[in-house]
PDB file as gemmi writes it, atoms N, CA and C in Angstrom:
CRYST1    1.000    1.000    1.000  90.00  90.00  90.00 P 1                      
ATOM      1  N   UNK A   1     -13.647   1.612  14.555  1.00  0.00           N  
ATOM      2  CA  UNK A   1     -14.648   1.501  13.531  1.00  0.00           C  
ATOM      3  C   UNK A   1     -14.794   0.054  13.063  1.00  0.00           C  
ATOM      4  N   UNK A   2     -13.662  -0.460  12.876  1.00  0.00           N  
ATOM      5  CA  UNK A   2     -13.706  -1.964  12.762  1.00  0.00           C  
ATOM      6  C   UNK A   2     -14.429  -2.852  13.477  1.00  0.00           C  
ATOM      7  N   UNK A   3     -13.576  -2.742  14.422  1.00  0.00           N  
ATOM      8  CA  UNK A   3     -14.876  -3.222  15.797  1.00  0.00           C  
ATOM      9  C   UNK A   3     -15.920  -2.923  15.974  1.00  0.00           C  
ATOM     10  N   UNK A   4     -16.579  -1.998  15.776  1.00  0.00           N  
ATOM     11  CA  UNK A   4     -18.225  -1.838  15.371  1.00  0.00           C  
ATOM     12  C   UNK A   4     -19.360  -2.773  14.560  1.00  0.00           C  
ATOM     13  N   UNK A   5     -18.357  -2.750  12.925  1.00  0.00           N  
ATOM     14  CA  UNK A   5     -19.171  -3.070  12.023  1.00  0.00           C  
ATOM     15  C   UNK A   5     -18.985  -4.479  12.063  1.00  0.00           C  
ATOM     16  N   UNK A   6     -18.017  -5.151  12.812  1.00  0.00           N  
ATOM     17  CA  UNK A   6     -17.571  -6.595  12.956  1.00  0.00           C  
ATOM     18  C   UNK A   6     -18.410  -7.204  13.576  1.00  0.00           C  
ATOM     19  N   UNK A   7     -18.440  -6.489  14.916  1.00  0.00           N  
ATOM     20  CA  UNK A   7     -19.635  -6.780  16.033  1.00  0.00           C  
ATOM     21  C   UNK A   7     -20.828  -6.899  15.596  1.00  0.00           C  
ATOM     22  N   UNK A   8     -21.119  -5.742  14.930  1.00  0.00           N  
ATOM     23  CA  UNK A   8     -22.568  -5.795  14.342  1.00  0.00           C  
ATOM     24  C   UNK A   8     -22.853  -6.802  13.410  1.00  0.00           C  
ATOM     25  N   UNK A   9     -22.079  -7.482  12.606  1.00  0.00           N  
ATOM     26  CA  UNK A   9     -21.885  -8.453  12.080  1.00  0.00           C  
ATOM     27  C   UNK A   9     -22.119  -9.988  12.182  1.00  0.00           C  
ATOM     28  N   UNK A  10     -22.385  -9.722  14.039  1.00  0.00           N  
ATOM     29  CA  UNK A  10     -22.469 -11.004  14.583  1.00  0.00           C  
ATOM     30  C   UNK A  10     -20.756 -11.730  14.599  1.00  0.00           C  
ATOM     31  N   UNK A  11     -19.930 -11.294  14.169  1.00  0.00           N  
ATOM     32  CA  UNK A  11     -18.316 -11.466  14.520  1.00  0.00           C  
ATOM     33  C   UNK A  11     -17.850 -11.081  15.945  1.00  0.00           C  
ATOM     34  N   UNK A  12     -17.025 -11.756  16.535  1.00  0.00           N  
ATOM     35  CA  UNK A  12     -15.786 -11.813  17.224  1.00  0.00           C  
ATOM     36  C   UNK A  12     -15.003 -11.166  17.143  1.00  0.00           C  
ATOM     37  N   UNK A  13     -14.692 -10.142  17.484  1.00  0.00           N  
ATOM     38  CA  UNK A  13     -13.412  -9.048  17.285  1.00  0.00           C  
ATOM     39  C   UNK A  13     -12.477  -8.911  18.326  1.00  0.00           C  
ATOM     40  N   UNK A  14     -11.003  -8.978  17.904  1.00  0.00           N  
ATOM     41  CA  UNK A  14     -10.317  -8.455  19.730  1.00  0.00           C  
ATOM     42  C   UNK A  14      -8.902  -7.824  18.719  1.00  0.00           C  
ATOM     43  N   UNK A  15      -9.274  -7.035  19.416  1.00  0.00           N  
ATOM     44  CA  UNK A  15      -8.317  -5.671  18.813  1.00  0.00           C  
ATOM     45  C   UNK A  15      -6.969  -5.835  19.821  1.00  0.00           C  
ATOM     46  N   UNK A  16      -5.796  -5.863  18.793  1.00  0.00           N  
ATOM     47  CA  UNK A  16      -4.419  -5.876  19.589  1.00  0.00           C  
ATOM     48  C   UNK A  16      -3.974  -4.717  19.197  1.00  0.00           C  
ATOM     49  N   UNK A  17      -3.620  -3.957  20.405  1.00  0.00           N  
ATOM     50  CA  UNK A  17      -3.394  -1.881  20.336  1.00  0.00           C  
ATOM     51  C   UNK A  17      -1.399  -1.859  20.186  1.00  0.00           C  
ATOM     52  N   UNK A  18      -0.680  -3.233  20.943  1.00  0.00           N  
ATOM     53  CA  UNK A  18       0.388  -3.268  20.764  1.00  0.00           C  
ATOM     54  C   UNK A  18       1.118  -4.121  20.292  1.00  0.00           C  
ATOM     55  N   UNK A  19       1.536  -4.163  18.699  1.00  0.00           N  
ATOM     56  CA  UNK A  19       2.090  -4.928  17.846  1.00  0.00           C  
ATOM     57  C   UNK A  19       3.236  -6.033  18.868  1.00  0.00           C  
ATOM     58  N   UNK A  20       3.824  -5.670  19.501  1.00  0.00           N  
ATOM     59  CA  UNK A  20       4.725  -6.490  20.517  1.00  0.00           C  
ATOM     60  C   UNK A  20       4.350  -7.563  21.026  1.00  0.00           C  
ATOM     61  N   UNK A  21       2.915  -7.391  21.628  1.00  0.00           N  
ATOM     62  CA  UNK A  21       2.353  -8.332  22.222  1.00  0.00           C  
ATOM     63  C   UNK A  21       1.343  -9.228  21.419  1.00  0.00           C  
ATOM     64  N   UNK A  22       1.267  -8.894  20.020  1.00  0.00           N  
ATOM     65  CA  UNK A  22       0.360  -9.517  18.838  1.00  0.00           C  
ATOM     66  C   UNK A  22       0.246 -10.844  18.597  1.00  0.00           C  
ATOM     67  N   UNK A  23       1.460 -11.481  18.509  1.00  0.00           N  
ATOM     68  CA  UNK A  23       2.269 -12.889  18.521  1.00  0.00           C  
ATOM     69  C   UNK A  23       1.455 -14.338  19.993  1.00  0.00           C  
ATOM     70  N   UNK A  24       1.512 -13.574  20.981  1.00  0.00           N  
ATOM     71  CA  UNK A  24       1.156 -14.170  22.043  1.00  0.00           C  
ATOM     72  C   UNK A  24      -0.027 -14.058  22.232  1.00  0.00           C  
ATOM     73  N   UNK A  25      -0.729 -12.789  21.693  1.00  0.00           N  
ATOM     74  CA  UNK A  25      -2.158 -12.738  22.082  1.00  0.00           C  
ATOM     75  C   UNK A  25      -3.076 -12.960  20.990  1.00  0.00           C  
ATOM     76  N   UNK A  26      -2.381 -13.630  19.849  1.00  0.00           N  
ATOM     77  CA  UNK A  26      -3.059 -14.076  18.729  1.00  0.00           C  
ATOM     78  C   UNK A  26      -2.759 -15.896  19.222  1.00  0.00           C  
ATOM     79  N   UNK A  27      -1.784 -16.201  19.296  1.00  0.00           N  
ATOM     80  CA  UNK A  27      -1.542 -17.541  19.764  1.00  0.00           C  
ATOM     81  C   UNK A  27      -2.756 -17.843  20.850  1.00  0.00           C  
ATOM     82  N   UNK A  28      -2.674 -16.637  21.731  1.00  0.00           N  
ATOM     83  CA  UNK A  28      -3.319 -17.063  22.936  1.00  0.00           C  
ATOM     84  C   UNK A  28      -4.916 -17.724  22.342  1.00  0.00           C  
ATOM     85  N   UNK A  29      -5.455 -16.860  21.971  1.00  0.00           N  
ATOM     86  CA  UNK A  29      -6.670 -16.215  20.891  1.00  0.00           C  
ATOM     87  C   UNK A  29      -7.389 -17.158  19.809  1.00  0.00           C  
ATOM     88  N   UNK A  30      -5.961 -17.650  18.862  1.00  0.00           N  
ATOM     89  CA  UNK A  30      -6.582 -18.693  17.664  1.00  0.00           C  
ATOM     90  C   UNK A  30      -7.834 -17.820  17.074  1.00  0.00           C  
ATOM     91  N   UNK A  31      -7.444 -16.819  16.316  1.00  0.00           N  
ATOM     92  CA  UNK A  31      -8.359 -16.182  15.895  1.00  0.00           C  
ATOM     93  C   UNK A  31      -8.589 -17.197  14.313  1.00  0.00           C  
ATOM     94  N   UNK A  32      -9.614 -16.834  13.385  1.00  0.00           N  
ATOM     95  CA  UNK A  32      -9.879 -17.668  12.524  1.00  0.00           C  
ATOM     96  C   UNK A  32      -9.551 -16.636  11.310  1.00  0.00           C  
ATOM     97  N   UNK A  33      -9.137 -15.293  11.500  1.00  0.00           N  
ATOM     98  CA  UNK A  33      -8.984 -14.235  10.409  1.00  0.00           C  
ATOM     99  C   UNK A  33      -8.645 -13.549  11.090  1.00  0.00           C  
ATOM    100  N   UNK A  34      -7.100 -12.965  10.472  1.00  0.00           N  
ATOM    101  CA  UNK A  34      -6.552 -11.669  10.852  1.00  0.00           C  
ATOM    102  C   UNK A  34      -6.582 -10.213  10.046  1.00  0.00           C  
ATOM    103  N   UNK A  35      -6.658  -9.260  10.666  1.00  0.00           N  
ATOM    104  CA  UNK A  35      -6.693  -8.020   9.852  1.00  0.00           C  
ATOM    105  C   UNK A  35      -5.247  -7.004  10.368  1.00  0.00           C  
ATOM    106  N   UNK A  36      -4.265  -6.942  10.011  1.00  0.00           N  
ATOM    107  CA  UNK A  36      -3.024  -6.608  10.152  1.00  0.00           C  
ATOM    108  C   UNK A  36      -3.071  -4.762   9.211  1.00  0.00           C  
ATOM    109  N   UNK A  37      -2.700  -3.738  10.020  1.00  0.00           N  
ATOM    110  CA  UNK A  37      -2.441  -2.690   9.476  1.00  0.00           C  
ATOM    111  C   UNK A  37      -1.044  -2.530   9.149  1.00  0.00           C  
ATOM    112  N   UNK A  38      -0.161  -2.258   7.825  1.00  0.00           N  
ATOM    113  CA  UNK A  38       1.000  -2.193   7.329  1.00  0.00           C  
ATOM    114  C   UNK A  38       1.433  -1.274   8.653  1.00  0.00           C  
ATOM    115  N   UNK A  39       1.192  -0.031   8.351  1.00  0.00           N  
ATOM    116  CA  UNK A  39       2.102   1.094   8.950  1.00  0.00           C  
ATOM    117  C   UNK A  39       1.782   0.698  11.064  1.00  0.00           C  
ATOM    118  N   UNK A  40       2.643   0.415  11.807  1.00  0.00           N  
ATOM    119  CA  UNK A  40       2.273  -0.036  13.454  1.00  0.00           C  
ATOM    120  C   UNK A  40       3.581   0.863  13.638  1.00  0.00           C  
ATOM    121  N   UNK A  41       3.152   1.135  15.222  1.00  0.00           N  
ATOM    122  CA  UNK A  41       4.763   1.517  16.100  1.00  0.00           C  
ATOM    123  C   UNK A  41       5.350   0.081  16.171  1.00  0.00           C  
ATOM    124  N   UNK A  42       6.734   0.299  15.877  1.00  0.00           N  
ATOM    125  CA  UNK A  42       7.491  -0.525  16.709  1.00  0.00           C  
ATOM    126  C   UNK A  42       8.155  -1.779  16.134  1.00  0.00           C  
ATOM    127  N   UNK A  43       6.936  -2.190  15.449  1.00  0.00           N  
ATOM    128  CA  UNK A  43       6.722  -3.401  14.666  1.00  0.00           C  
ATOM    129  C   UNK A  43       5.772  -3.139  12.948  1.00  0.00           C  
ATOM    130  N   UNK A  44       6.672  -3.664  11.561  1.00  0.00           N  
ATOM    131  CA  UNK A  44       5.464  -3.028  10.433  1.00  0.00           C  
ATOM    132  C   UNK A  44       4.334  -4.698  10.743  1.00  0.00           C  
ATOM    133  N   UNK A  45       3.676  -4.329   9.775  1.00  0.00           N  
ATOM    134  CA  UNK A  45       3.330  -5.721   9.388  1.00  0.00           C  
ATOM    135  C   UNK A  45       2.718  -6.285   8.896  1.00  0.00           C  
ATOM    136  N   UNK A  46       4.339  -5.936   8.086  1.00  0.00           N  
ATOM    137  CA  UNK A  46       4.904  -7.079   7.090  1.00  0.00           C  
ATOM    138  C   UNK A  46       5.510  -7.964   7.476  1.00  0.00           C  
ATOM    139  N   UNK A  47       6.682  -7.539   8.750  1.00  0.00           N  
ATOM    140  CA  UNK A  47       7.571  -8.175   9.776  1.00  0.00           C  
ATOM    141  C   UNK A  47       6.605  -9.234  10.692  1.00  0.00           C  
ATOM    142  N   UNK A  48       5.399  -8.945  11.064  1.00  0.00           N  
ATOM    143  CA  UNK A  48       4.658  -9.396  11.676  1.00  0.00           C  
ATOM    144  C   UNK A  48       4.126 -10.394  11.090  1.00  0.00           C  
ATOM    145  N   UNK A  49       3.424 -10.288  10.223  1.00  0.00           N  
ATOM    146  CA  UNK A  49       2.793 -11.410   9.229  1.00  0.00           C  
ATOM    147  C   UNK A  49       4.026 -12.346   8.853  1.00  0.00           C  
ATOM    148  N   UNK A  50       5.135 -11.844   8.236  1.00  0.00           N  
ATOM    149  CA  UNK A  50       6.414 -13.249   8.389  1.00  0.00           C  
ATOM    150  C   UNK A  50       6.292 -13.771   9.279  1.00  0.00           C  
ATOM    151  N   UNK A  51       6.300 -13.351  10.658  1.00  0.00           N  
ATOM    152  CA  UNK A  51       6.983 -14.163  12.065  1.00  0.00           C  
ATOM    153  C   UNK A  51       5.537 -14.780  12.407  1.00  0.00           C  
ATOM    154  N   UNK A  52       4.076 -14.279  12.224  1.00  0.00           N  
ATOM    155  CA  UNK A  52       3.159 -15.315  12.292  1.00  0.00           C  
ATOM    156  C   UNK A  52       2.932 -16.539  11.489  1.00  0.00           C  
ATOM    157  N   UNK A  53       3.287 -16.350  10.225  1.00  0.00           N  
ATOM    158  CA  UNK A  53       3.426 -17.762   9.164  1.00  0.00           C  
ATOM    159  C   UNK A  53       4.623 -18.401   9.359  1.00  0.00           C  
ATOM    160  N   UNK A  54       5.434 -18.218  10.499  1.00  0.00           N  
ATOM    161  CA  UNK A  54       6.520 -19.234  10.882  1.00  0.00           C  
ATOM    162  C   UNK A  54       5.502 -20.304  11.962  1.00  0.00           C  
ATOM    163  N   UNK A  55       4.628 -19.725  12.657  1.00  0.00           N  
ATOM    164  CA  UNK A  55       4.004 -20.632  13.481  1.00  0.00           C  
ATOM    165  C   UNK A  55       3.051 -21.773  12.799  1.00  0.00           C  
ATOM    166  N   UNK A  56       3.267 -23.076  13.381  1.00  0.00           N  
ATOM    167  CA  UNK A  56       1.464 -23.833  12.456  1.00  0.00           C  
ATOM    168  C   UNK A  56       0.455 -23.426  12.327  1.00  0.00           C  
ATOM    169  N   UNK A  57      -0.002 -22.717  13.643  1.00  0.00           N  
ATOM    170  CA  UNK A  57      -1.520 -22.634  13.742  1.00  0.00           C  
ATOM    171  C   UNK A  57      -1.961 -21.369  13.068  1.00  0.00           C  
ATOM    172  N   UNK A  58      -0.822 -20.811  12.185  1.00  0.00           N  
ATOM    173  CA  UNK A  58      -1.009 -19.777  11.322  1.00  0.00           C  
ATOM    174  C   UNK A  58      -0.669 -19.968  10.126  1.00  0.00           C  
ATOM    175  N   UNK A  59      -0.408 -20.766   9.908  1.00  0.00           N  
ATOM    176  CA  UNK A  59       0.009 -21.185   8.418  1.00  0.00           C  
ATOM    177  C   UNK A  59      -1.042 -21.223   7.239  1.00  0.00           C  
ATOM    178  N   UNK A  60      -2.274 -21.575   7.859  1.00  0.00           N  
ATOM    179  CA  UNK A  60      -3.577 -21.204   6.620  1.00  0.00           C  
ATOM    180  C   UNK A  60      -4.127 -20.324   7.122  1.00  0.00           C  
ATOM    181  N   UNK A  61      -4.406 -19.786   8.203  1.00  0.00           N  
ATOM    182  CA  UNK A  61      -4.809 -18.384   8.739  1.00  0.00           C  
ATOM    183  C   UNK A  61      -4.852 -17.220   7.661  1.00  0.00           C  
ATOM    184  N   UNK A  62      -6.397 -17.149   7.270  1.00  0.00           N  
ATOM    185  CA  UNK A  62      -6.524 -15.755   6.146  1.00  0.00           C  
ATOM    186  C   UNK A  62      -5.911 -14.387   6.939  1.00  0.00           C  
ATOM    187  N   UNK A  63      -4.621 -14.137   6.603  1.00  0.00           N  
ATOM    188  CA  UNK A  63      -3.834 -12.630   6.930  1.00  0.00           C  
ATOM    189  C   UNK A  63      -4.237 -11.497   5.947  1.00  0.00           C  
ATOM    190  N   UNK A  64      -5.048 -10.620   6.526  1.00  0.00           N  
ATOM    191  CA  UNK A  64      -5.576  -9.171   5.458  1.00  0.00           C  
ATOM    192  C   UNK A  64      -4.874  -7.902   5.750  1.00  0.00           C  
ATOM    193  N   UNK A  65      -4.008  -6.887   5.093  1.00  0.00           N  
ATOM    194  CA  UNK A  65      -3.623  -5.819   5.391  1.00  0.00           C  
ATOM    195  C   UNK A  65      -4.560  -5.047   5.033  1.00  0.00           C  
ATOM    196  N   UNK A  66      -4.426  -4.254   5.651  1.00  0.00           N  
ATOM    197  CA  UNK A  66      -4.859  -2.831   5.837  1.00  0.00           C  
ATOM    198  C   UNK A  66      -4.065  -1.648   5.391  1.00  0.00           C  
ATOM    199  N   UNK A  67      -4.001  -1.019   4.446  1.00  0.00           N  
ATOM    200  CA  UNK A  67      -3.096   0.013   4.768  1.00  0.00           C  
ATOM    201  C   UNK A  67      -3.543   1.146   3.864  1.00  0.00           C  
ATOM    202  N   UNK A  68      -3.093   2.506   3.783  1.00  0.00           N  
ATOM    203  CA  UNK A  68      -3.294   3.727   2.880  1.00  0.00           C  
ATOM    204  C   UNK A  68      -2.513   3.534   1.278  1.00  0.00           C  
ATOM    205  N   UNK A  69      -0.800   2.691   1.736  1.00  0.00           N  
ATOM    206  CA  UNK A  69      -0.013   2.197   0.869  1.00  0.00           C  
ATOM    207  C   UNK A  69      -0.672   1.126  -0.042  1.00  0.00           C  
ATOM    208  N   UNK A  70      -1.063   1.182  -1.097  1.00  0.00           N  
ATOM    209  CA  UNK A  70      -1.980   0.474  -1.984  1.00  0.00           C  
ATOM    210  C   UNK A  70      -1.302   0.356  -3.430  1.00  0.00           C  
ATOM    211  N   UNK A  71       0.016   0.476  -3.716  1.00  0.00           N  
ATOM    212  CA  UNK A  71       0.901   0.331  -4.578  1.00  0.00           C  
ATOM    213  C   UNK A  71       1.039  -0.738  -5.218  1.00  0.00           C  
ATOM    214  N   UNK A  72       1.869  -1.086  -6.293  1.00  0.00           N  
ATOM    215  CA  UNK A  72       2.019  -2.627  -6.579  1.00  0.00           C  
ATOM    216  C   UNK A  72       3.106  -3.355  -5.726  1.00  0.00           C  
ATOM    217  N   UNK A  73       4.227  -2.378  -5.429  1.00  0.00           N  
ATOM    218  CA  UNK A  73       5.145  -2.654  -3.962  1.00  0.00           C  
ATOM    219  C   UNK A  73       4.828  -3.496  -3.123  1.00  0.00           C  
ATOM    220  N   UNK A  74       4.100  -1.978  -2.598  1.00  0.00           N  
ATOM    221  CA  UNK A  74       3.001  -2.636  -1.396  1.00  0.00           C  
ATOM    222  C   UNK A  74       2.556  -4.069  -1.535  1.00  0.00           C  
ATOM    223  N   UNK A  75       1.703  -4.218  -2.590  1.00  0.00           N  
ATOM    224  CA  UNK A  75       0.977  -5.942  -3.020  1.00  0.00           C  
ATOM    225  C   UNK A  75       1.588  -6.962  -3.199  1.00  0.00           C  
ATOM    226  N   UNK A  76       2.567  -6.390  -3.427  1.00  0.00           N  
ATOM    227  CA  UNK A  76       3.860  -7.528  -3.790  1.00  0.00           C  
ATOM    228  C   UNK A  76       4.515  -8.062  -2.509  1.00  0.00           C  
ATOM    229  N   UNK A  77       4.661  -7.113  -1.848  1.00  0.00           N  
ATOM    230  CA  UNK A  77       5.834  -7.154  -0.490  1.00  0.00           C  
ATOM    231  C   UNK A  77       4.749  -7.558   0.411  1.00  0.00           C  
ATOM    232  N   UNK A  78       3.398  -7.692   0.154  1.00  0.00           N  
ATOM    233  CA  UNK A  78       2.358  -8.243   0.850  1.00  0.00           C  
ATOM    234  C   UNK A  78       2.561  -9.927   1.067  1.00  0.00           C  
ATOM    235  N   UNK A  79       2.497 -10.257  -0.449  1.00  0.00           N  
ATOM    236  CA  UNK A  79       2.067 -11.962  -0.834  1.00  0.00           C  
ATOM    237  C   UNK A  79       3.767 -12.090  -0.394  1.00  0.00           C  
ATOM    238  N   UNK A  80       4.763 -11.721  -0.340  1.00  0.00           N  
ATOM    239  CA  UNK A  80       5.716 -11.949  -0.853  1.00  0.00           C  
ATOM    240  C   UNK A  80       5.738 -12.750   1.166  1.00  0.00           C  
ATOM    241  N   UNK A  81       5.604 -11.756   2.106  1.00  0.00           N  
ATOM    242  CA  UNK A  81       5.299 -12.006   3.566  1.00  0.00           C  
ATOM    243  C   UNK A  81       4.360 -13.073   3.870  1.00  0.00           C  
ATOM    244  N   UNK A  82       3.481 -13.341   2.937  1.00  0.00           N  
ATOM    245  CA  UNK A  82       2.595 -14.286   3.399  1.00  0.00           C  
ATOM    246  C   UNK A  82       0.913 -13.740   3.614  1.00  0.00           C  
ATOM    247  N   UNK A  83       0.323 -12.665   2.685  1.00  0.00           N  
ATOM    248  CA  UNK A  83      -1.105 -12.169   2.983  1.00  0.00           C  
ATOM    249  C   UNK A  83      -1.843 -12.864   2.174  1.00  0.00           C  
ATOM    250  N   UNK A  84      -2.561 -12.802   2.913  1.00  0.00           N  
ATOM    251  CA  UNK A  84      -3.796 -13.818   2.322  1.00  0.00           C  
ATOM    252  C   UNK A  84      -4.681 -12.457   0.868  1.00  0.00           C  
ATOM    253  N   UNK A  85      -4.624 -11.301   1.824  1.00  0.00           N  
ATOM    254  CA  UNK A  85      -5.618 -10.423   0.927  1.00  0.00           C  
ATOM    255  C   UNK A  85      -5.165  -8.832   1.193  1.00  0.00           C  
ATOM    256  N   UNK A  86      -5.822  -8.037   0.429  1.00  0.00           N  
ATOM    257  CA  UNK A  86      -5.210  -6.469   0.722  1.00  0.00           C  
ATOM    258  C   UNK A  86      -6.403  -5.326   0.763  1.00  0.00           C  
ATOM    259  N   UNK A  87      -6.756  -4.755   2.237  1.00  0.00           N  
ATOM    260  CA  UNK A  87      -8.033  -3.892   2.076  1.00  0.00           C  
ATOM    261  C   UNK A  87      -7.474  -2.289   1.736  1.00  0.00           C  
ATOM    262  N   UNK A  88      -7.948  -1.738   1.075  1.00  0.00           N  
ATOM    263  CA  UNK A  88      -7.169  -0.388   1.389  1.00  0.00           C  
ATOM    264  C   UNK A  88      -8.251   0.651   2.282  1.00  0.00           C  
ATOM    265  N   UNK A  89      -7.227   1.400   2.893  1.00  0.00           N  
ATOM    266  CA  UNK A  89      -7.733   2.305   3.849  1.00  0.00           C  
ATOM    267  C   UNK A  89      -8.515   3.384   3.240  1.00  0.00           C  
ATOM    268  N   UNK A  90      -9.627   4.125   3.961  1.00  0.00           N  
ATOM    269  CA  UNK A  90     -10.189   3.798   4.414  1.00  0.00           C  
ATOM    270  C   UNK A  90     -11.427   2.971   4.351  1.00  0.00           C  
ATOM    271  N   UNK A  91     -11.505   1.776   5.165  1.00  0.00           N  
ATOM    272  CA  UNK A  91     -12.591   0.309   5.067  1.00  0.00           C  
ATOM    273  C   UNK A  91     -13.719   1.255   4.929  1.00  0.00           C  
ATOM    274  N   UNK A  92     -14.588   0.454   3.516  1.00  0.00           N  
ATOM    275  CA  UNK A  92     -15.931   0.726   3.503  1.00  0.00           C  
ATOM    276  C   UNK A  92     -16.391  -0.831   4.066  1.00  0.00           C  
ATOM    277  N   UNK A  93     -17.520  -0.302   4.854  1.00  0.00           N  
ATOM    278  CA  UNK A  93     -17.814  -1.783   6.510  1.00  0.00           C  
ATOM    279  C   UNK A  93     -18.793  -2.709   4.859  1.00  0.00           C  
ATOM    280  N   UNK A  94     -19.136  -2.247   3.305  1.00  0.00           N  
ATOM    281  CA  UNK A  94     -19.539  -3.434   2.618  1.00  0.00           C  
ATOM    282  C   UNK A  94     -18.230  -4.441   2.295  1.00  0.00           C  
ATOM    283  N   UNK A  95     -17.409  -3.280   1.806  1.00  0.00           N  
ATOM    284  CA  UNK A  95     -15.934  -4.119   1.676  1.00  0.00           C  
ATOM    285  C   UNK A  95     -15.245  -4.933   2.346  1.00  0.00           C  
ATOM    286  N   UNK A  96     -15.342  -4.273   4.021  1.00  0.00           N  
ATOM    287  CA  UNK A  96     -14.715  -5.707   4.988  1.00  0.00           C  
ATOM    288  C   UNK A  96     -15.527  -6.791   4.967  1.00  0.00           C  
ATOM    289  N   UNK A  97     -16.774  -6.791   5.299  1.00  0.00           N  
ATOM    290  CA  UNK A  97     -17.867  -7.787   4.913  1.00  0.00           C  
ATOM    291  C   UNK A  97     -17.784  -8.576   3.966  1.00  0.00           C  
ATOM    292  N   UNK A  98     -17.664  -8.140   2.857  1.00  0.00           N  
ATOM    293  CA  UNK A  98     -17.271  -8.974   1.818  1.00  0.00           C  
ATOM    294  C   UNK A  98     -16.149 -10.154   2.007  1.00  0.00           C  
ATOM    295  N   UNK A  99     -15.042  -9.489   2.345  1.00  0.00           N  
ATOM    296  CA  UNK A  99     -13.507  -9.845   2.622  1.00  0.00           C  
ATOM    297  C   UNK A  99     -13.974 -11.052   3.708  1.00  0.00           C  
ATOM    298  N   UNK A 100     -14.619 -10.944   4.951  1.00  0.00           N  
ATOM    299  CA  UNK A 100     -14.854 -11.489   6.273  1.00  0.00           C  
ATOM    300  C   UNK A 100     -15.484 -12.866   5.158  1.00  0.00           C  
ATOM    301  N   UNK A 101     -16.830 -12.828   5.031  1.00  0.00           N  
ATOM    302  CA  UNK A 101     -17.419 -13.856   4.119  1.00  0.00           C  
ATOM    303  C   UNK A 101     -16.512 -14.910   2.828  1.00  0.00           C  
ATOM    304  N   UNK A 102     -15.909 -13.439   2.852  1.00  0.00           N  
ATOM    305  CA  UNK A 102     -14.673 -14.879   1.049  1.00  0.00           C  
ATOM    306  C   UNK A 102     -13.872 -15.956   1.969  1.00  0.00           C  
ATOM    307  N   UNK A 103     -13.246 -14.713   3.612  1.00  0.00           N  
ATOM    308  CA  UNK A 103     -12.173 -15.770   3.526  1.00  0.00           C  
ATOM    309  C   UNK A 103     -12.803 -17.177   4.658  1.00  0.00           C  
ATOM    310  N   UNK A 104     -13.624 -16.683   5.603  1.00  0.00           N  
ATOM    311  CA  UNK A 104     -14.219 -17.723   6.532  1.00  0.00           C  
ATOM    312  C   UNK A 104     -15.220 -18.990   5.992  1.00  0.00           C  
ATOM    313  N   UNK A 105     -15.108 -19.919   6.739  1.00  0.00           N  
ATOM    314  CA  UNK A 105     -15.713 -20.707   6.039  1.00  0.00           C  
ATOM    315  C   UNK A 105     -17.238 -20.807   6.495  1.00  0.00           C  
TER     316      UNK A 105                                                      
END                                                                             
């Protein structure tokens, strides 16, 4: 669904299906905005978003979660990892839009 309304958007989208390989194929990639879902197999990410703000070319990189978990926890243990912003599930495509526009330049 993401990928739809992104596209339609006139955006760039490339969907990573396995958190494992996220790291390398975001490096590979240099995306300009990430959208990270909390709950993944294998990998959360929260874990993920730490180990990407260890790299440079992610260090100002707008990081957005995604998740159902919308707590103050949650928000906390967000910024606390390094997120730029917090969408809660499920995306209304005005809301990502919005989000896409604040954080790109």
């Amino acid at each position: 669904m993401m990928e739809q309304i992104i596209g339609m958007a006139g955006y760039r989208f490339v969907a990573v299906n396995d958190p494992t390989q996220a790291t390398s194929t975001l490096i590979e990639r240099q995306p300009d905005l990430i959208f990270l879902d909390v709950v993944m197999p294998k990998v959360s990410g929260y874990d993920l978003c730490a180990q990407l703000r260890k790299y440079p070319e992610f260090a100002e990189t707008p990081i957005i979660f995604l998740t159902s978990n919308s707590g103050i926890i949650d928000r906390l243990r967000a910024k606390m990892v390094g997120s730029s912003d917090f969408l809660k599930k499920t995306v209304d495509a005005d809301e990502l839009l919005q989000k896409i526009v604040e954080y790109l330049p």
